[in-house]
Backbone of each chain as nested JSON, in Angstrom:
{
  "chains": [
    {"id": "A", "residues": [
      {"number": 1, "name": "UNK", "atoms": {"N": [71.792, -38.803, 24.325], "CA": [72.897, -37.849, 24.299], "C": [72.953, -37.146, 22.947]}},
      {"number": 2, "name": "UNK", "atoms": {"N": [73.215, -36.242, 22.965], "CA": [73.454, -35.217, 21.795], "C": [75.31, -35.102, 20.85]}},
      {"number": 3, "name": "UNK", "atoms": {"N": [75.926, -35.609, 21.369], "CA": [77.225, -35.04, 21.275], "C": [77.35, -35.623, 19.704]}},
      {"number": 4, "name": "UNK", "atoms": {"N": [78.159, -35.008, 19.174], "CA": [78.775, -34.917, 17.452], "C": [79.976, -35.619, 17.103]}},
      {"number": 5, "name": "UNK", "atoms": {"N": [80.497, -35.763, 15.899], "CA": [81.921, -36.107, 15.391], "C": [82.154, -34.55, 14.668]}},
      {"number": 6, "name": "UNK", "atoms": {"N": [83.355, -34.228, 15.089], "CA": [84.159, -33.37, 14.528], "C": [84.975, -33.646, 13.224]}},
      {"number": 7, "name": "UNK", "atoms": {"N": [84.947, -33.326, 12.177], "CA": [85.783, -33.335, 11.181], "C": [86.346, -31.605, 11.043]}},
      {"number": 8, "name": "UNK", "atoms": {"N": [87.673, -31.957, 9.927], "CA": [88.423, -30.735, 9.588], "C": [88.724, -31.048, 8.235]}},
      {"number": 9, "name": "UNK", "atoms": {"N": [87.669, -29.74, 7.463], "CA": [87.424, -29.802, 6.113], "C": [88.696, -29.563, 5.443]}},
      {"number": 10, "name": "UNK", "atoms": {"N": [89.011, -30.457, 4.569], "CA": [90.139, -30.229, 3.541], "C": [89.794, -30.192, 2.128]}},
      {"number": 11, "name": "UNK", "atoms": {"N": [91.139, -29.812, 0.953], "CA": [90.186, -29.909, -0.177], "C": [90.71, -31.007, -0.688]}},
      {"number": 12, "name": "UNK", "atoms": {"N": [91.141, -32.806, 0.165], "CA": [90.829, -33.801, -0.332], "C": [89.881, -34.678, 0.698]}},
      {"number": 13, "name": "UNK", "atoms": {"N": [89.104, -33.965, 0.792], "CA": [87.87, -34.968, 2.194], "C": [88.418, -34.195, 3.417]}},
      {"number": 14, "name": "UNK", "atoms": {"N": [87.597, -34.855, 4.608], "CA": [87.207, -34.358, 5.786], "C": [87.928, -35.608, 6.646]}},
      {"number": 15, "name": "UNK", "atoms": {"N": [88.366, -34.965, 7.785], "CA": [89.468, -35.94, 8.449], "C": [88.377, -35.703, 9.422]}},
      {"number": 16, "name": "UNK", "atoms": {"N": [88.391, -36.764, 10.621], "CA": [87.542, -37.353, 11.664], "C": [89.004, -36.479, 12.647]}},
      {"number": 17, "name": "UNK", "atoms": {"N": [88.579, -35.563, 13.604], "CA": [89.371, -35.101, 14.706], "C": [88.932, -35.894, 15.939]}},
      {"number": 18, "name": "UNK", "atoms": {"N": [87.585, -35.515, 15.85], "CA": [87.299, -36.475, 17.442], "C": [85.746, -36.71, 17.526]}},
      {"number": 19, "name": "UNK", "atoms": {"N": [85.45, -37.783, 17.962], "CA": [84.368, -38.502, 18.002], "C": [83.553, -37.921, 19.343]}},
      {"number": 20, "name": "UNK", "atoms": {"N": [82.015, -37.957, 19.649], "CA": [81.436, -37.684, 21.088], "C": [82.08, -36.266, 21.783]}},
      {"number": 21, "name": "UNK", "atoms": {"N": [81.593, -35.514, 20.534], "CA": [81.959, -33.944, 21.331], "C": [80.973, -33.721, 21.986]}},
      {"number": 22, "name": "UNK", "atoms": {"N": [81.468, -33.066, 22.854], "CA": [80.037, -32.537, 23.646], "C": [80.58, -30.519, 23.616]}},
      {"number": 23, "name": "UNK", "atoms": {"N": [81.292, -30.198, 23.996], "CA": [81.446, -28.768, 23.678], "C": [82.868, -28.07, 22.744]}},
      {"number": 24, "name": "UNK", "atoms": {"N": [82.879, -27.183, 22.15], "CA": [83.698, -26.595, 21.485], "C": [83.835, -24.859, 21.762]}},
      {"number": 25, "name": "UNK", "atoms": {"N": [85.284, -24.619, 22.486], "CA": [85.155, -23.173, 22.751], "C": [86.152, -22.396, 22.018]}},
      {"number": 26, "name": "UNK", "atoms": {"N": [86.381, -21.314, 21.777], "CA": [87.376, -20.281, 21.309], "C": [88.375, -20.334, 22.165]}},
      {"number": 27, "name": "UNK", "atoms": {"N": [89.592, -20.441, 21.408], "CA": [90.842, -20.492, 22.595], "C": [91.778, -19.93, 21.841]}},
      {"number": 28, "name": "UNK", "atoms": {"N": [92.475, -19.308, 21.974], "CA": [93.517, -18.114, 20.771], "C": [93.368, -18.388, 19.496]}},
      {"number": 29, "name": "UNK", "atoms": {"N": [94.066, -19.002, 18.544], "CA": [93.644, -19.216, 17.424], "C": [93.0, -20.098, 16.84]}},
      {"number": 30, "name": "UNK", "atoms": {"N": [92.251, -20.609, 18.113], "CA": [91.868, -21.899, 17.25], "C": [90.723, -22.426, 18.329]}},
      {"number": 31, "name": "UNK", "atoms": {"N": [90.33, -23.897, 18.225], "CA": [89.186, -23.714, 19.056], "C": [89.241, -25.041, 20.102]}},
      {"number": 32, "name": "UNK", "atoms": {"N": [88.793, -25.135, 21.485], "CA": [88.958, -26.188, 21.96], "C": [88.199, -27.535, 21.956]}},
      {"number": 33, "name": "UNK", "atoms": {"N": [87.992, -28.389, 21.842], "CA": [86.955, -29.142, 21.799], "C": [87.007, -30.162, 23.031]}},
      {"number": 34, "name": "UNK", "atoms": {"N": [85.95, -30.812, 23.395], "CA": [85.953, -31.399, 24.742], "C": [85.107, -32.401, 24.337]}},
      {"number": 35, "name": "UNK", "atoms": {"N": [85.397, -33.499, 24.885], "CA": [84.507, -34.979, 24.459], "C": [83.248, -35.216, 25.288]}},
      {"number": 36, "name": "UNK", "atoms": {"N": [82.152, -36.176, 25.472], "CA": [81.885, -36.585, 26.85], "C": [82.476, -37.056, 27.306]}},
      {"number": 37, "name": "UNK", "atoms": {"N": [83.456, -38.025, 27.009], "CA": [84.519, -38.367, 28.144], "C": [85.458, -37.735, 28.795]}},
      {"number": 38, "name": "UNK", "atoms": {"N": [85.755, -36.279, 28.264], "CA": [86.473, -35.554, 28.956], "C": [87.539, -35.398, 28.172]}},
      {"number": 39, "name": "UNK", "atoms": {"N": [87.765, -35.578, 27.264], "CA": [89.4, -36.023, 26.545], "C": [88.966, -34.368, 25.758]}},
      {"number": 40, "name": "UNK", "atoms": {"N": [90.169, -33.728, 25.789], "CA": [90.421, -32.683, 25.133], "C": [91.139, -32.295, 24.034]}},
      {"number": 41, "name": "UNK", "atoms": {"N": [91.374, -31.888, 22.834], "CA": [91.701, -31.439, 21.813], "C": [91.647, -29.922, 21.319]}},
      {"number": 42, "name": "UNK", "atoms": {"N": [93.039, -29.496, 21.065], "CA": [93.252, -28.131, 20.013], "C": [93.225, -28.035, 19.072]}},
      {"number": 43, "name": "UNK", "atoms": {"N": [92.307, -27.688, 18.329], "CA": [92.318, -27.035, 16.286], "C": [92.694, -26.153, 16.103]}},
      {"number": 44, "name": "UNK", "atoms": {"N": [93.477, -25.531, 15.124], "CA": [93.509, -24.656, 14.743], "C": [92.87, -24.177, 13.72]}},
      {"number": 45, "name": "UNK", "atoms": {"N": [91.819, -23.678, 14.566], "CA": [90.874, -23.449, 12.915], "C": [89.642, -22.905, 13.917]}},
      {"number": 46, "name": "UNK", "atoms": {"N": [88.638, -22.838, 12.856], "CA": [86.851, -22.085, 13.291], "C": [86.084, -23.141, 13.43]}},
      {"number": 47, "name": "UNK", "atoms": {"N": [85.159, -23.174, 13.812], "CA": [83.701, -23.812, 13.449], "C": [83.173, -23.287, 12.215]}},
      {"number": 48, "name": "UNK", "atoms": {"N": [83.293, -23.968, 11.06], "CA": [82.836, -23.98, 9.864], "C": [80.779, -24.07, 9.815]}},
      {"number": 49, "name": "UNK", "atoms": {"N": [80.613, -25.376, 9.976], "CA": [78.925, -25.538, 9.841], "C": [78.64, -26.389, 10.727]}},
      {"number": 50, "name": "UNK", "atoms": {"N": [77.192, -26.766, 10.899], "CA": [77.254, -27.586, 11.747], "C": [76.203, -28.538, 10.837]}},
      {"number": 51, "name": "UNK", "atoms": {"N": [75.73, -30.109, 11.549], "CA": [74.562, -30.73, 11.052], "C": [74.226, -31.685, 11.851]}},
      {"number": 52, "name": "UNK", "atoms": {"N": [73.749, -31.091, 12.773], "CA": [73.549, -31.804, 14.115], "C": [72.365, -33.333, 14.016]}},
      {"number": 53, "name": "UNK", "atoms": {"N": [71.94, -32.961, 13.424], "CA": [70.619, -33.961, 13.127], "C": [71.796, -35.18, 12.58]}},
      {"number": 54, "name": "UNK", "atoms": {"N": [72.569, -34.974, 11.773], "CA": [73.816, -36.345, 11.261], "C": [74.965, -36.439, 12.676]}},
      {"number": 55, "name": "UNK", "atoms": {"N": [75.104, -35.548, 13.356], "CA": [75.972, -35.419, 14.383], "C": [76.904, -35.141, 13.867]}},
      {"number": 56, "name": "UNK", "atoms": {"N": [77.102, -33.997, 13.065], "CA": [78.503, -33.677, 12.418], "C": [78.954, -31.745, 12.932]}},
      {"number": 57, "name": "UNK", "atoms": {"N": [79.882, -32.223, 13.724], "CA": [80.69, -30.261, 13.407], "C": [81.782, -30.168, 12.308]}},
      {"number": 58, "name": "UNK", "atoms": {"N": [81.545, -29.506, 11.386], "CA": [82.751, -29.245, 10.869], "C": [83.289, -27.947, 11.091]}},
      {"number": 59, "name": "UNK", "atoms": {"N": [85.075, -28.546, 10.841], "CA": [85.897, -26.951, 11.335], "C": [87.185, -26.55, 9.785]}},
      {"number": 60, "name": "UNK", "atoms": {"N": [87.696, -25.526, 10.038], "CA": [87.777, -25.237, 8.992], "C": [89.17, -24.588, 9.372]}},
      {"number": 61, "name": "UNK", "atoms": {"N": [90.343, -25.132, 9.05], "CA": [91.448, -25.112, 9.115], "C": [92.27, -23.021, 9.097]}},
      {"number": 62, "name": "UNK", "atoms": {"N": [92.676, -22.888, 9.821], "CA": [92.689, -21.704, 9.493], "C": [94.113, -21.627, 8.895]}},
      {"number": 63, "name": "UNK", "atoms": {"N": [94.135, -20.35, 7.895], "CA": [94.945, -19.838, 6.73], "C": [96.08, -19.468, 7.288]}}
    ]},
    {"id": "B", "residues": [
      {"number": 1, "name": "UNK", "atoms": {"N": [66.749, -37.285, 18.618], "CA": [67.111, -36.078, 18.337], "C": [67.993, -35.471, 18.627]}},
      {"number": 2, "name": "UNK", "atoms": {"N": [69.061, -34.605, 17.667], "CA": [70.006, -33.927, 18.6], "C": [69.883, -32.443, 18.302]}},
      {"number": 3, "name": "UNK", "atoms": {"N": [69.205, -31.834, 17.944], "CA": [68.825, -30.642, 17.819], "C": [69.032, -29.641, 18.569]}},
      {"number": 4, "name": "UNK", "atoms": {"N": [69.84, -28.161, 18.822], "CA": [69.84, -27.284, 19.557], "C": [69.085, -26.227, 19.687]}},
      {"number": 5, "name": "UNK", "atoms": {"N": [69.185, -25.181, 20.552], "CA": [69.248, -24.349, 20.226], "C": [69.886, -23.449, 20.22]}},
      {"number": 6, "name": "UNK", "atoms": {"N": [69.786, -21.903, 18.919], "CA": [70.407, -20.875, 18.892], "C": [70.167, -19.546, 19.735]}},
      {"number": 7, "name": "UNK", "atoms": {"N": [71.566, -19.447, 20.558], "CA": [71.499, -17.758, 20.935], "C": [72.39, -16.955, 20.33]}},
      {"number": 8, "name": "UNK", "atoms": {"N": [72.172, -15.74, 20.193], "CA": [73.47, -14.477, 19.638], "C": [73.66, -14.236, 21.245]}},
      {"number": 9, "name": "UNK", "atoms": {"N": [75.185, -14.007, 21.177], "CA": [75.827, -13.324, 22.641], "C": [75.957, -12.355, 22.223]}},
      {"number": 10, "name": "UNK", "atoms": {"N": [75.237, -11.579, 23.508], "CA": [75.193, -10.371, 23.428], "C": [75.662, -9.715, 25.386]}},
      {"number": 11, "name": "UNK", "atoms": {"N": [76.463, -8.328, 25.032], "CA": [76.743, -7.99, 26.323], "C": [75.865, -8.137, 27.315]}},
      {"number": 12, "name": "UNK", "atoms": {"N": [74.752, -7.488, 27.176], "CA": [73.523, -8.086, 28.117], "C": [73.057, -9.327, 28.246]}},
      {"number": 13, "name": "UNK", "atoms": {"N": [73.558, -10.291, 27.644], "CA": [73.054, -11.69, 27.814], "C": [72.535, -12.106, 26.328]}},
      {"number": 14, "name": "UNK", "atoms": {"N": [72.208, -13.266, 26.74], "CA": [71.928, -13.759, 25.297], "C": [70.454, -14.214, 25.13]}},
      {"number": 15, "name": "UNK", "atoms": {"N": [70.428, -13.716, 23.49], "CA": [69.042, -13.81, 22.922], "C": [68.905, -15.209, 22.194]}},
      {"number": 16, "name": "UNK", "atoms": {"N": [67.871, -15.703, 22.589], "CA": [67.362, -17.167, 21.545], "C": [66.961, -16.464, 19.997]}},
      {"number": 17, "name": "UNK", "atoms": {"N": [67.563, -17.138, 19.332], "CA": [67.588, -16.822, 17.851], "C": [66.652, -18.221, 17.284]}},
      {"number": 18, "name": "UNK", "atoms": {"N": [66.68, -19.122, 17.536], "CA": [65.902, -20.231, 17.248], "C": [66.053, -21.836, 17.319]}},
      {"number": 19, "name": "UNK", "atoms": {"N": [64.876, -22.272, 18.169], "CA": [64.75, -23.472, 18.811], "C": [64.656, -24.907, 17.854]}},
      {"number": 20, "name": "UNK", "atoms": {"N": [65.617, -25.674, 18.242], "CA": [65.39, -26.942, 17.158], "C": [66.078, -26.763, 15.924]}},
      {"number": 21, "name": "UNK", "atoms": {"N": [67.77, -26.137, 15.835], "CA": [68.201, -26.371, 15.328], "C": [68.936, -27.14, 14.707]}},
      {"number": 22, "name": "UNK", "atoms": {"N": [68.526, -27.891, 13.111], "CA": [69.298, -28.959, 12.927], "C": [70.717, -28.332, 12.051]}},
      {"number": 23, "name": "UNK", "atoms": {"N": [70.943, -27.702, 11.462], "CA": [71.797, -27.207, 10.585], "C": [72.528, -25.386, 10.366]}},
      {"number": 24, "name": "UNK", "atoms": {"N": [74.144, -25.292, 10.573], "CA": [74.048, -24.0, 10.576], "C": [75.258, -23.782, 9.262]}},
      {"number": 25, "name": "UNK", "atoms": {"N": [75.141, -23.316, 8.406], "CA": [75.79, -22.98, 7.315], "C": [76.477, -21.535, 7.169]}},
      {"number": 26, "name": "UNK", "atoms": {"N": [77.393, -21.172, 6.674], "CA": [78.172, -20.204, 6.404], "C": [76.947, -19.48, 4.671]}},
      {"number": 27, "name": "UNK", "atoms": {"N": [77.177, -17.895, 4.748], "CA": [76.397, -17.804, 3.638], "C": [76.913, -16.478, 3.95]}},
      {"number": 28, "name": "UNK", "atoms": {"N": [77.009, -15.426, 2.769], "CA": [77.734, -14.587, 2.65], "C": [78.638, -13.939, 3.903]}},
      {"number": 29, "name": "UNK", "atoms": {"N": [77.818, -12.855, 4.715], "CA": [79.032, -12.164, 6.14], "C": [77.919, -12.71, 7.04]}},
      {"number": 30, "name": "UNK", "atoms": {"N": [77.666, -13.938, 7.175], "CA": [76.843, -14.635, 8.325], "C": [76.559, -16.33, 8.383]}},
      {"number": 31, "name": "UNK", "atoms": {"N": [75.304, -16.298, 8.862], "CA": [75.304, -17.975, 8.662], "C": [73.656, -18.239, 8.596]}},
      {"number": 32, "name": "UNK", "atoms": {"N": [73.587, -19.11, 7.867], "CA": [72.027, -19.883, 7.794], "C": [71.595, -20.701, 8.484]}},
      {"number": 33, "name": "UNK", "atoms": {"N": [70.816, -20.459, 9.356], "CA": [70.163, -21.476, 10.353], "C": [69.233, -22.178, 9.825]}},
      {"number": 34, "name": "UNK", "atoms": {"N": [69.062, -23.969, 9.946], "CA": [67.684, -24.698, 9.803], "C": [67.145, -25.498, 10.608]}},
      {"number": 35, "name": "UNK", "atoms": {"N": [66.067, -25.338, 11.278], "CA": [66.25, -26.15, 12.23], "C": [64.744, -27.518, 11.71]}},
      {"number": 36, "name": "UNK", "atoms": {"N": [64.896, -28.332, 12.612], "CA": [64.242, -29.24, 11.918], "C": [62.72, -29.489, 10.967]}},
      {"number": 37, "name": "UNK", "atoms": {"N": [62.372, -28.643, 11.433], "CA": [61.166, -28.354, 10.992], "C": [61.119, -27.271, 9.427]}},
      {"number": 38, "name": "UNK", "atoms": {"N": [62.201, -27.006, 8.625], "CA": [62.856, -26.414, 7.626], "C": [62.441, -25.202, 7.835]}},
      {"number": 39, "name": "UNK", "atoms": {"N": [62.856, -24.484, 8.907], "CA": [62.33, -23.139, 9.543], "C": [63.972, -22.939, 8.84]}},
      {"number": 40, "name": "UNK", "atoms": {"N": [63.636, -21.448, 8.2], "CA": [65.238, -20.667, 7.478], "C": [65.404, -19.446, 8.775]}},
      {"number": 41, "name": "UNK", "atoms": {"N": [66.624, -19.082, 9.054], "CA": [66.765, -18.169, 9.371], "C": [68.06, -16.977, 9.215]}},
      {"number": 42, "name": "UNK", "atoms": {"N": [68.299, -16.359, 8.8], "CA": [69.662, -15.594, 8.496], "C": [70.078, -14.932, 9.901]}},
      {"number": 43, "name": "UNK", "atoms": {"N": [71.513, -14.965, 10.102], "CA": [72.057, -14.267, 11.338], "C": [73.418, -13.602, 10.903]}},
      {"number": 44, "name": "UNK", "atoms": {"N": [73.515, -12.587, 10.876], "CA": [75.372, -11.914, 10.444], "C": [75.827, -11.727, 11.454]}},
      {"number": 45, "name": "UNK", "atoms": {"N": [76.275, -13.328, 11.237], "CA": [77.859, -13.003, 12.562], "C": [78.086, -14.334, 12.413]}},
      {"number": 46, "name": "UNK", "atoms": {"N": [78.94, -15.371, 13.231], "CA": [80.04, -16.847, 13.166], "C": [79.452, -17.636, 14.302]}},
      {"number": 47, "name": "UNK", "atoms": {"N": [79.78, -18.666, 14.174], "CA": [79.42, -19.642, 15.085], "C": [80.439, -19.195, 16.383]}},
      {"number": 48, "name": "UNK", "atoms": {"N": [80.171, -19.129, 17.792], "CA": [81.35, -18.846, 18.775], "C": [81.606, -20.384, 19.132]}},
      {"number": 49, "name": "UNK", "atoms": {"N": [80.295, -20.535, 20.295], "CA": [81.069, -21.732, 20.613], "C": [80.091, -22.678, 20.714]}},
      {"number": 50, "name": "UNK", "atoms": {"N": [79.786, -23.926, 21.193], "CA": [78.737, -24.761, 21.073], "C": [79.091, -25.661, 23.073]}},
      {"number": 51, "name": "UNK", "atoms": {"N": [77.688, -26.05, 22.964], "CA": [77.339, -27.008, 24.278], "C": [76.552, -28.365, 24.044]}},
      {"number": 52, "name": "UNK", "atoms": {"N": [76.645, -28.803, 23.179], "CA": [75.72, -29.869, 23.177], "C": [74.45, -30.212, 23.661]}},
      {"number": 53, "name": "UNK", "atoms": {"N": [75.269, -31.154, 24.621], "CA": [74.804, -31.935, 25.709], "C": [74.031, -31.294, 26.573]}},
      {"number": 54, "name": "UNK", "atoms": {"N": [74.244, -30.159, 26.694], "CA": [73.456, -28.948, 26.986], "C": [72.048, -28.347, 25.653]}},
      {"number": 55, "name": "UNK", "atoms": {"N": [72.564, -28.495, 24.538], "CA": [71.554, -28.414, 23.262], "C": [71.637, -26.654, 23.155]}},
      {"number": 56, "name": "UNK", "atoms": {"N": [73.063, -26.113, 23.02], "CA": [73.301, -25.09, 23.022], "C": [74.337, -24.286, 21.868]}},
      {"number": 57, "name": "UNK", "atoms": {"N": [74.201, -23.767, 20.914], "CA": [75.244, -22.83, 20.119], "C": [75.054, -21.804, 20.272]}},
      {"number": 58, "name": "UNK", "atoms": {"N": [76.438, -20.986, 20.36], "CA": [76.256, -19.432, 20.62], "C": [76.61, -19.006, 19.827]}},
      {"number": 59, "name": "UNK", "atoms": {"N": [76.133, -18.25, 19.067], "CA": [76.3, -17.238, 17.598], "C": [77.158, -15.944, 18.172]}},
      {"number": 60, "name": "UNK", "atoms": {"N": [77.936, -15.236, 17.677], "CA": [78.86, -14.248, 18.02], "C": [78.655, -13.525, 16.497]}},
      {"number": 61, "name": "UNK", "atoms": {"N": [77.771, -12.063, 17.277], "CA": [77.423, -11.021, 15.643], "C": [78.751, -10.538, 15.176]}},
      {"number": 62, "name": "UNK", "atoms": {"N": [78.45, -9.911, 14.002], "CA": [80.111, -10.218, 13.064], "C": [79.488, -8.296, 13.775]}},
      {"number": 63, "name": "UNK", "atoms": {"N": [81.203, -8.228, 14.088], "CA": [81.296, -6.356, 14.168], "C": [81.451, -5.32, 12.829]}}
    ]}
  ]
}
């Protein structure tokens, strides 16, 4: 399986949002994320970078 | 491996930008692609949305 951990970059460290993402879409201001298990989550924020090879998305809090 | 690959969405459908991506970075009005093999690639425009599990990110060109 491919799926990632999501963090949301801050400027004291990176908080863990959700573990075993499997997709992340645009949803008004912010973005949706979806697990393999199905469990869903709202950010408010972008997709910052990615580093898939570590299994990491990071997102980036919006202003 | 969890490596994707990159397309830009485009109205006509989408173009593969590059296979076996491990890493996508923010870098001036775009983003830096690397994919495992330390292949560089520049794209101006944001990450849209991602598929995993599918081994899929869609790049969205900056207007």
């Amino acid at each position: 399986m491919c799926e990632a951990n999501a963090y949301l970059v801050g400027k004291e460290g990176n908080t863990l949002v959700m573990e075993a993402v499997d997709s992340v879409e645009p949803e008004g201001d912010g973005v949706k994320l979806i697990s393999i298990f199905g469990e869903q989550k709202f950010v408010k924020g972008s997709i910052y970078s990615l580093a898939l090879v570590d299994h990491n998305i990071f997102l980036k809090p919006k202003e």
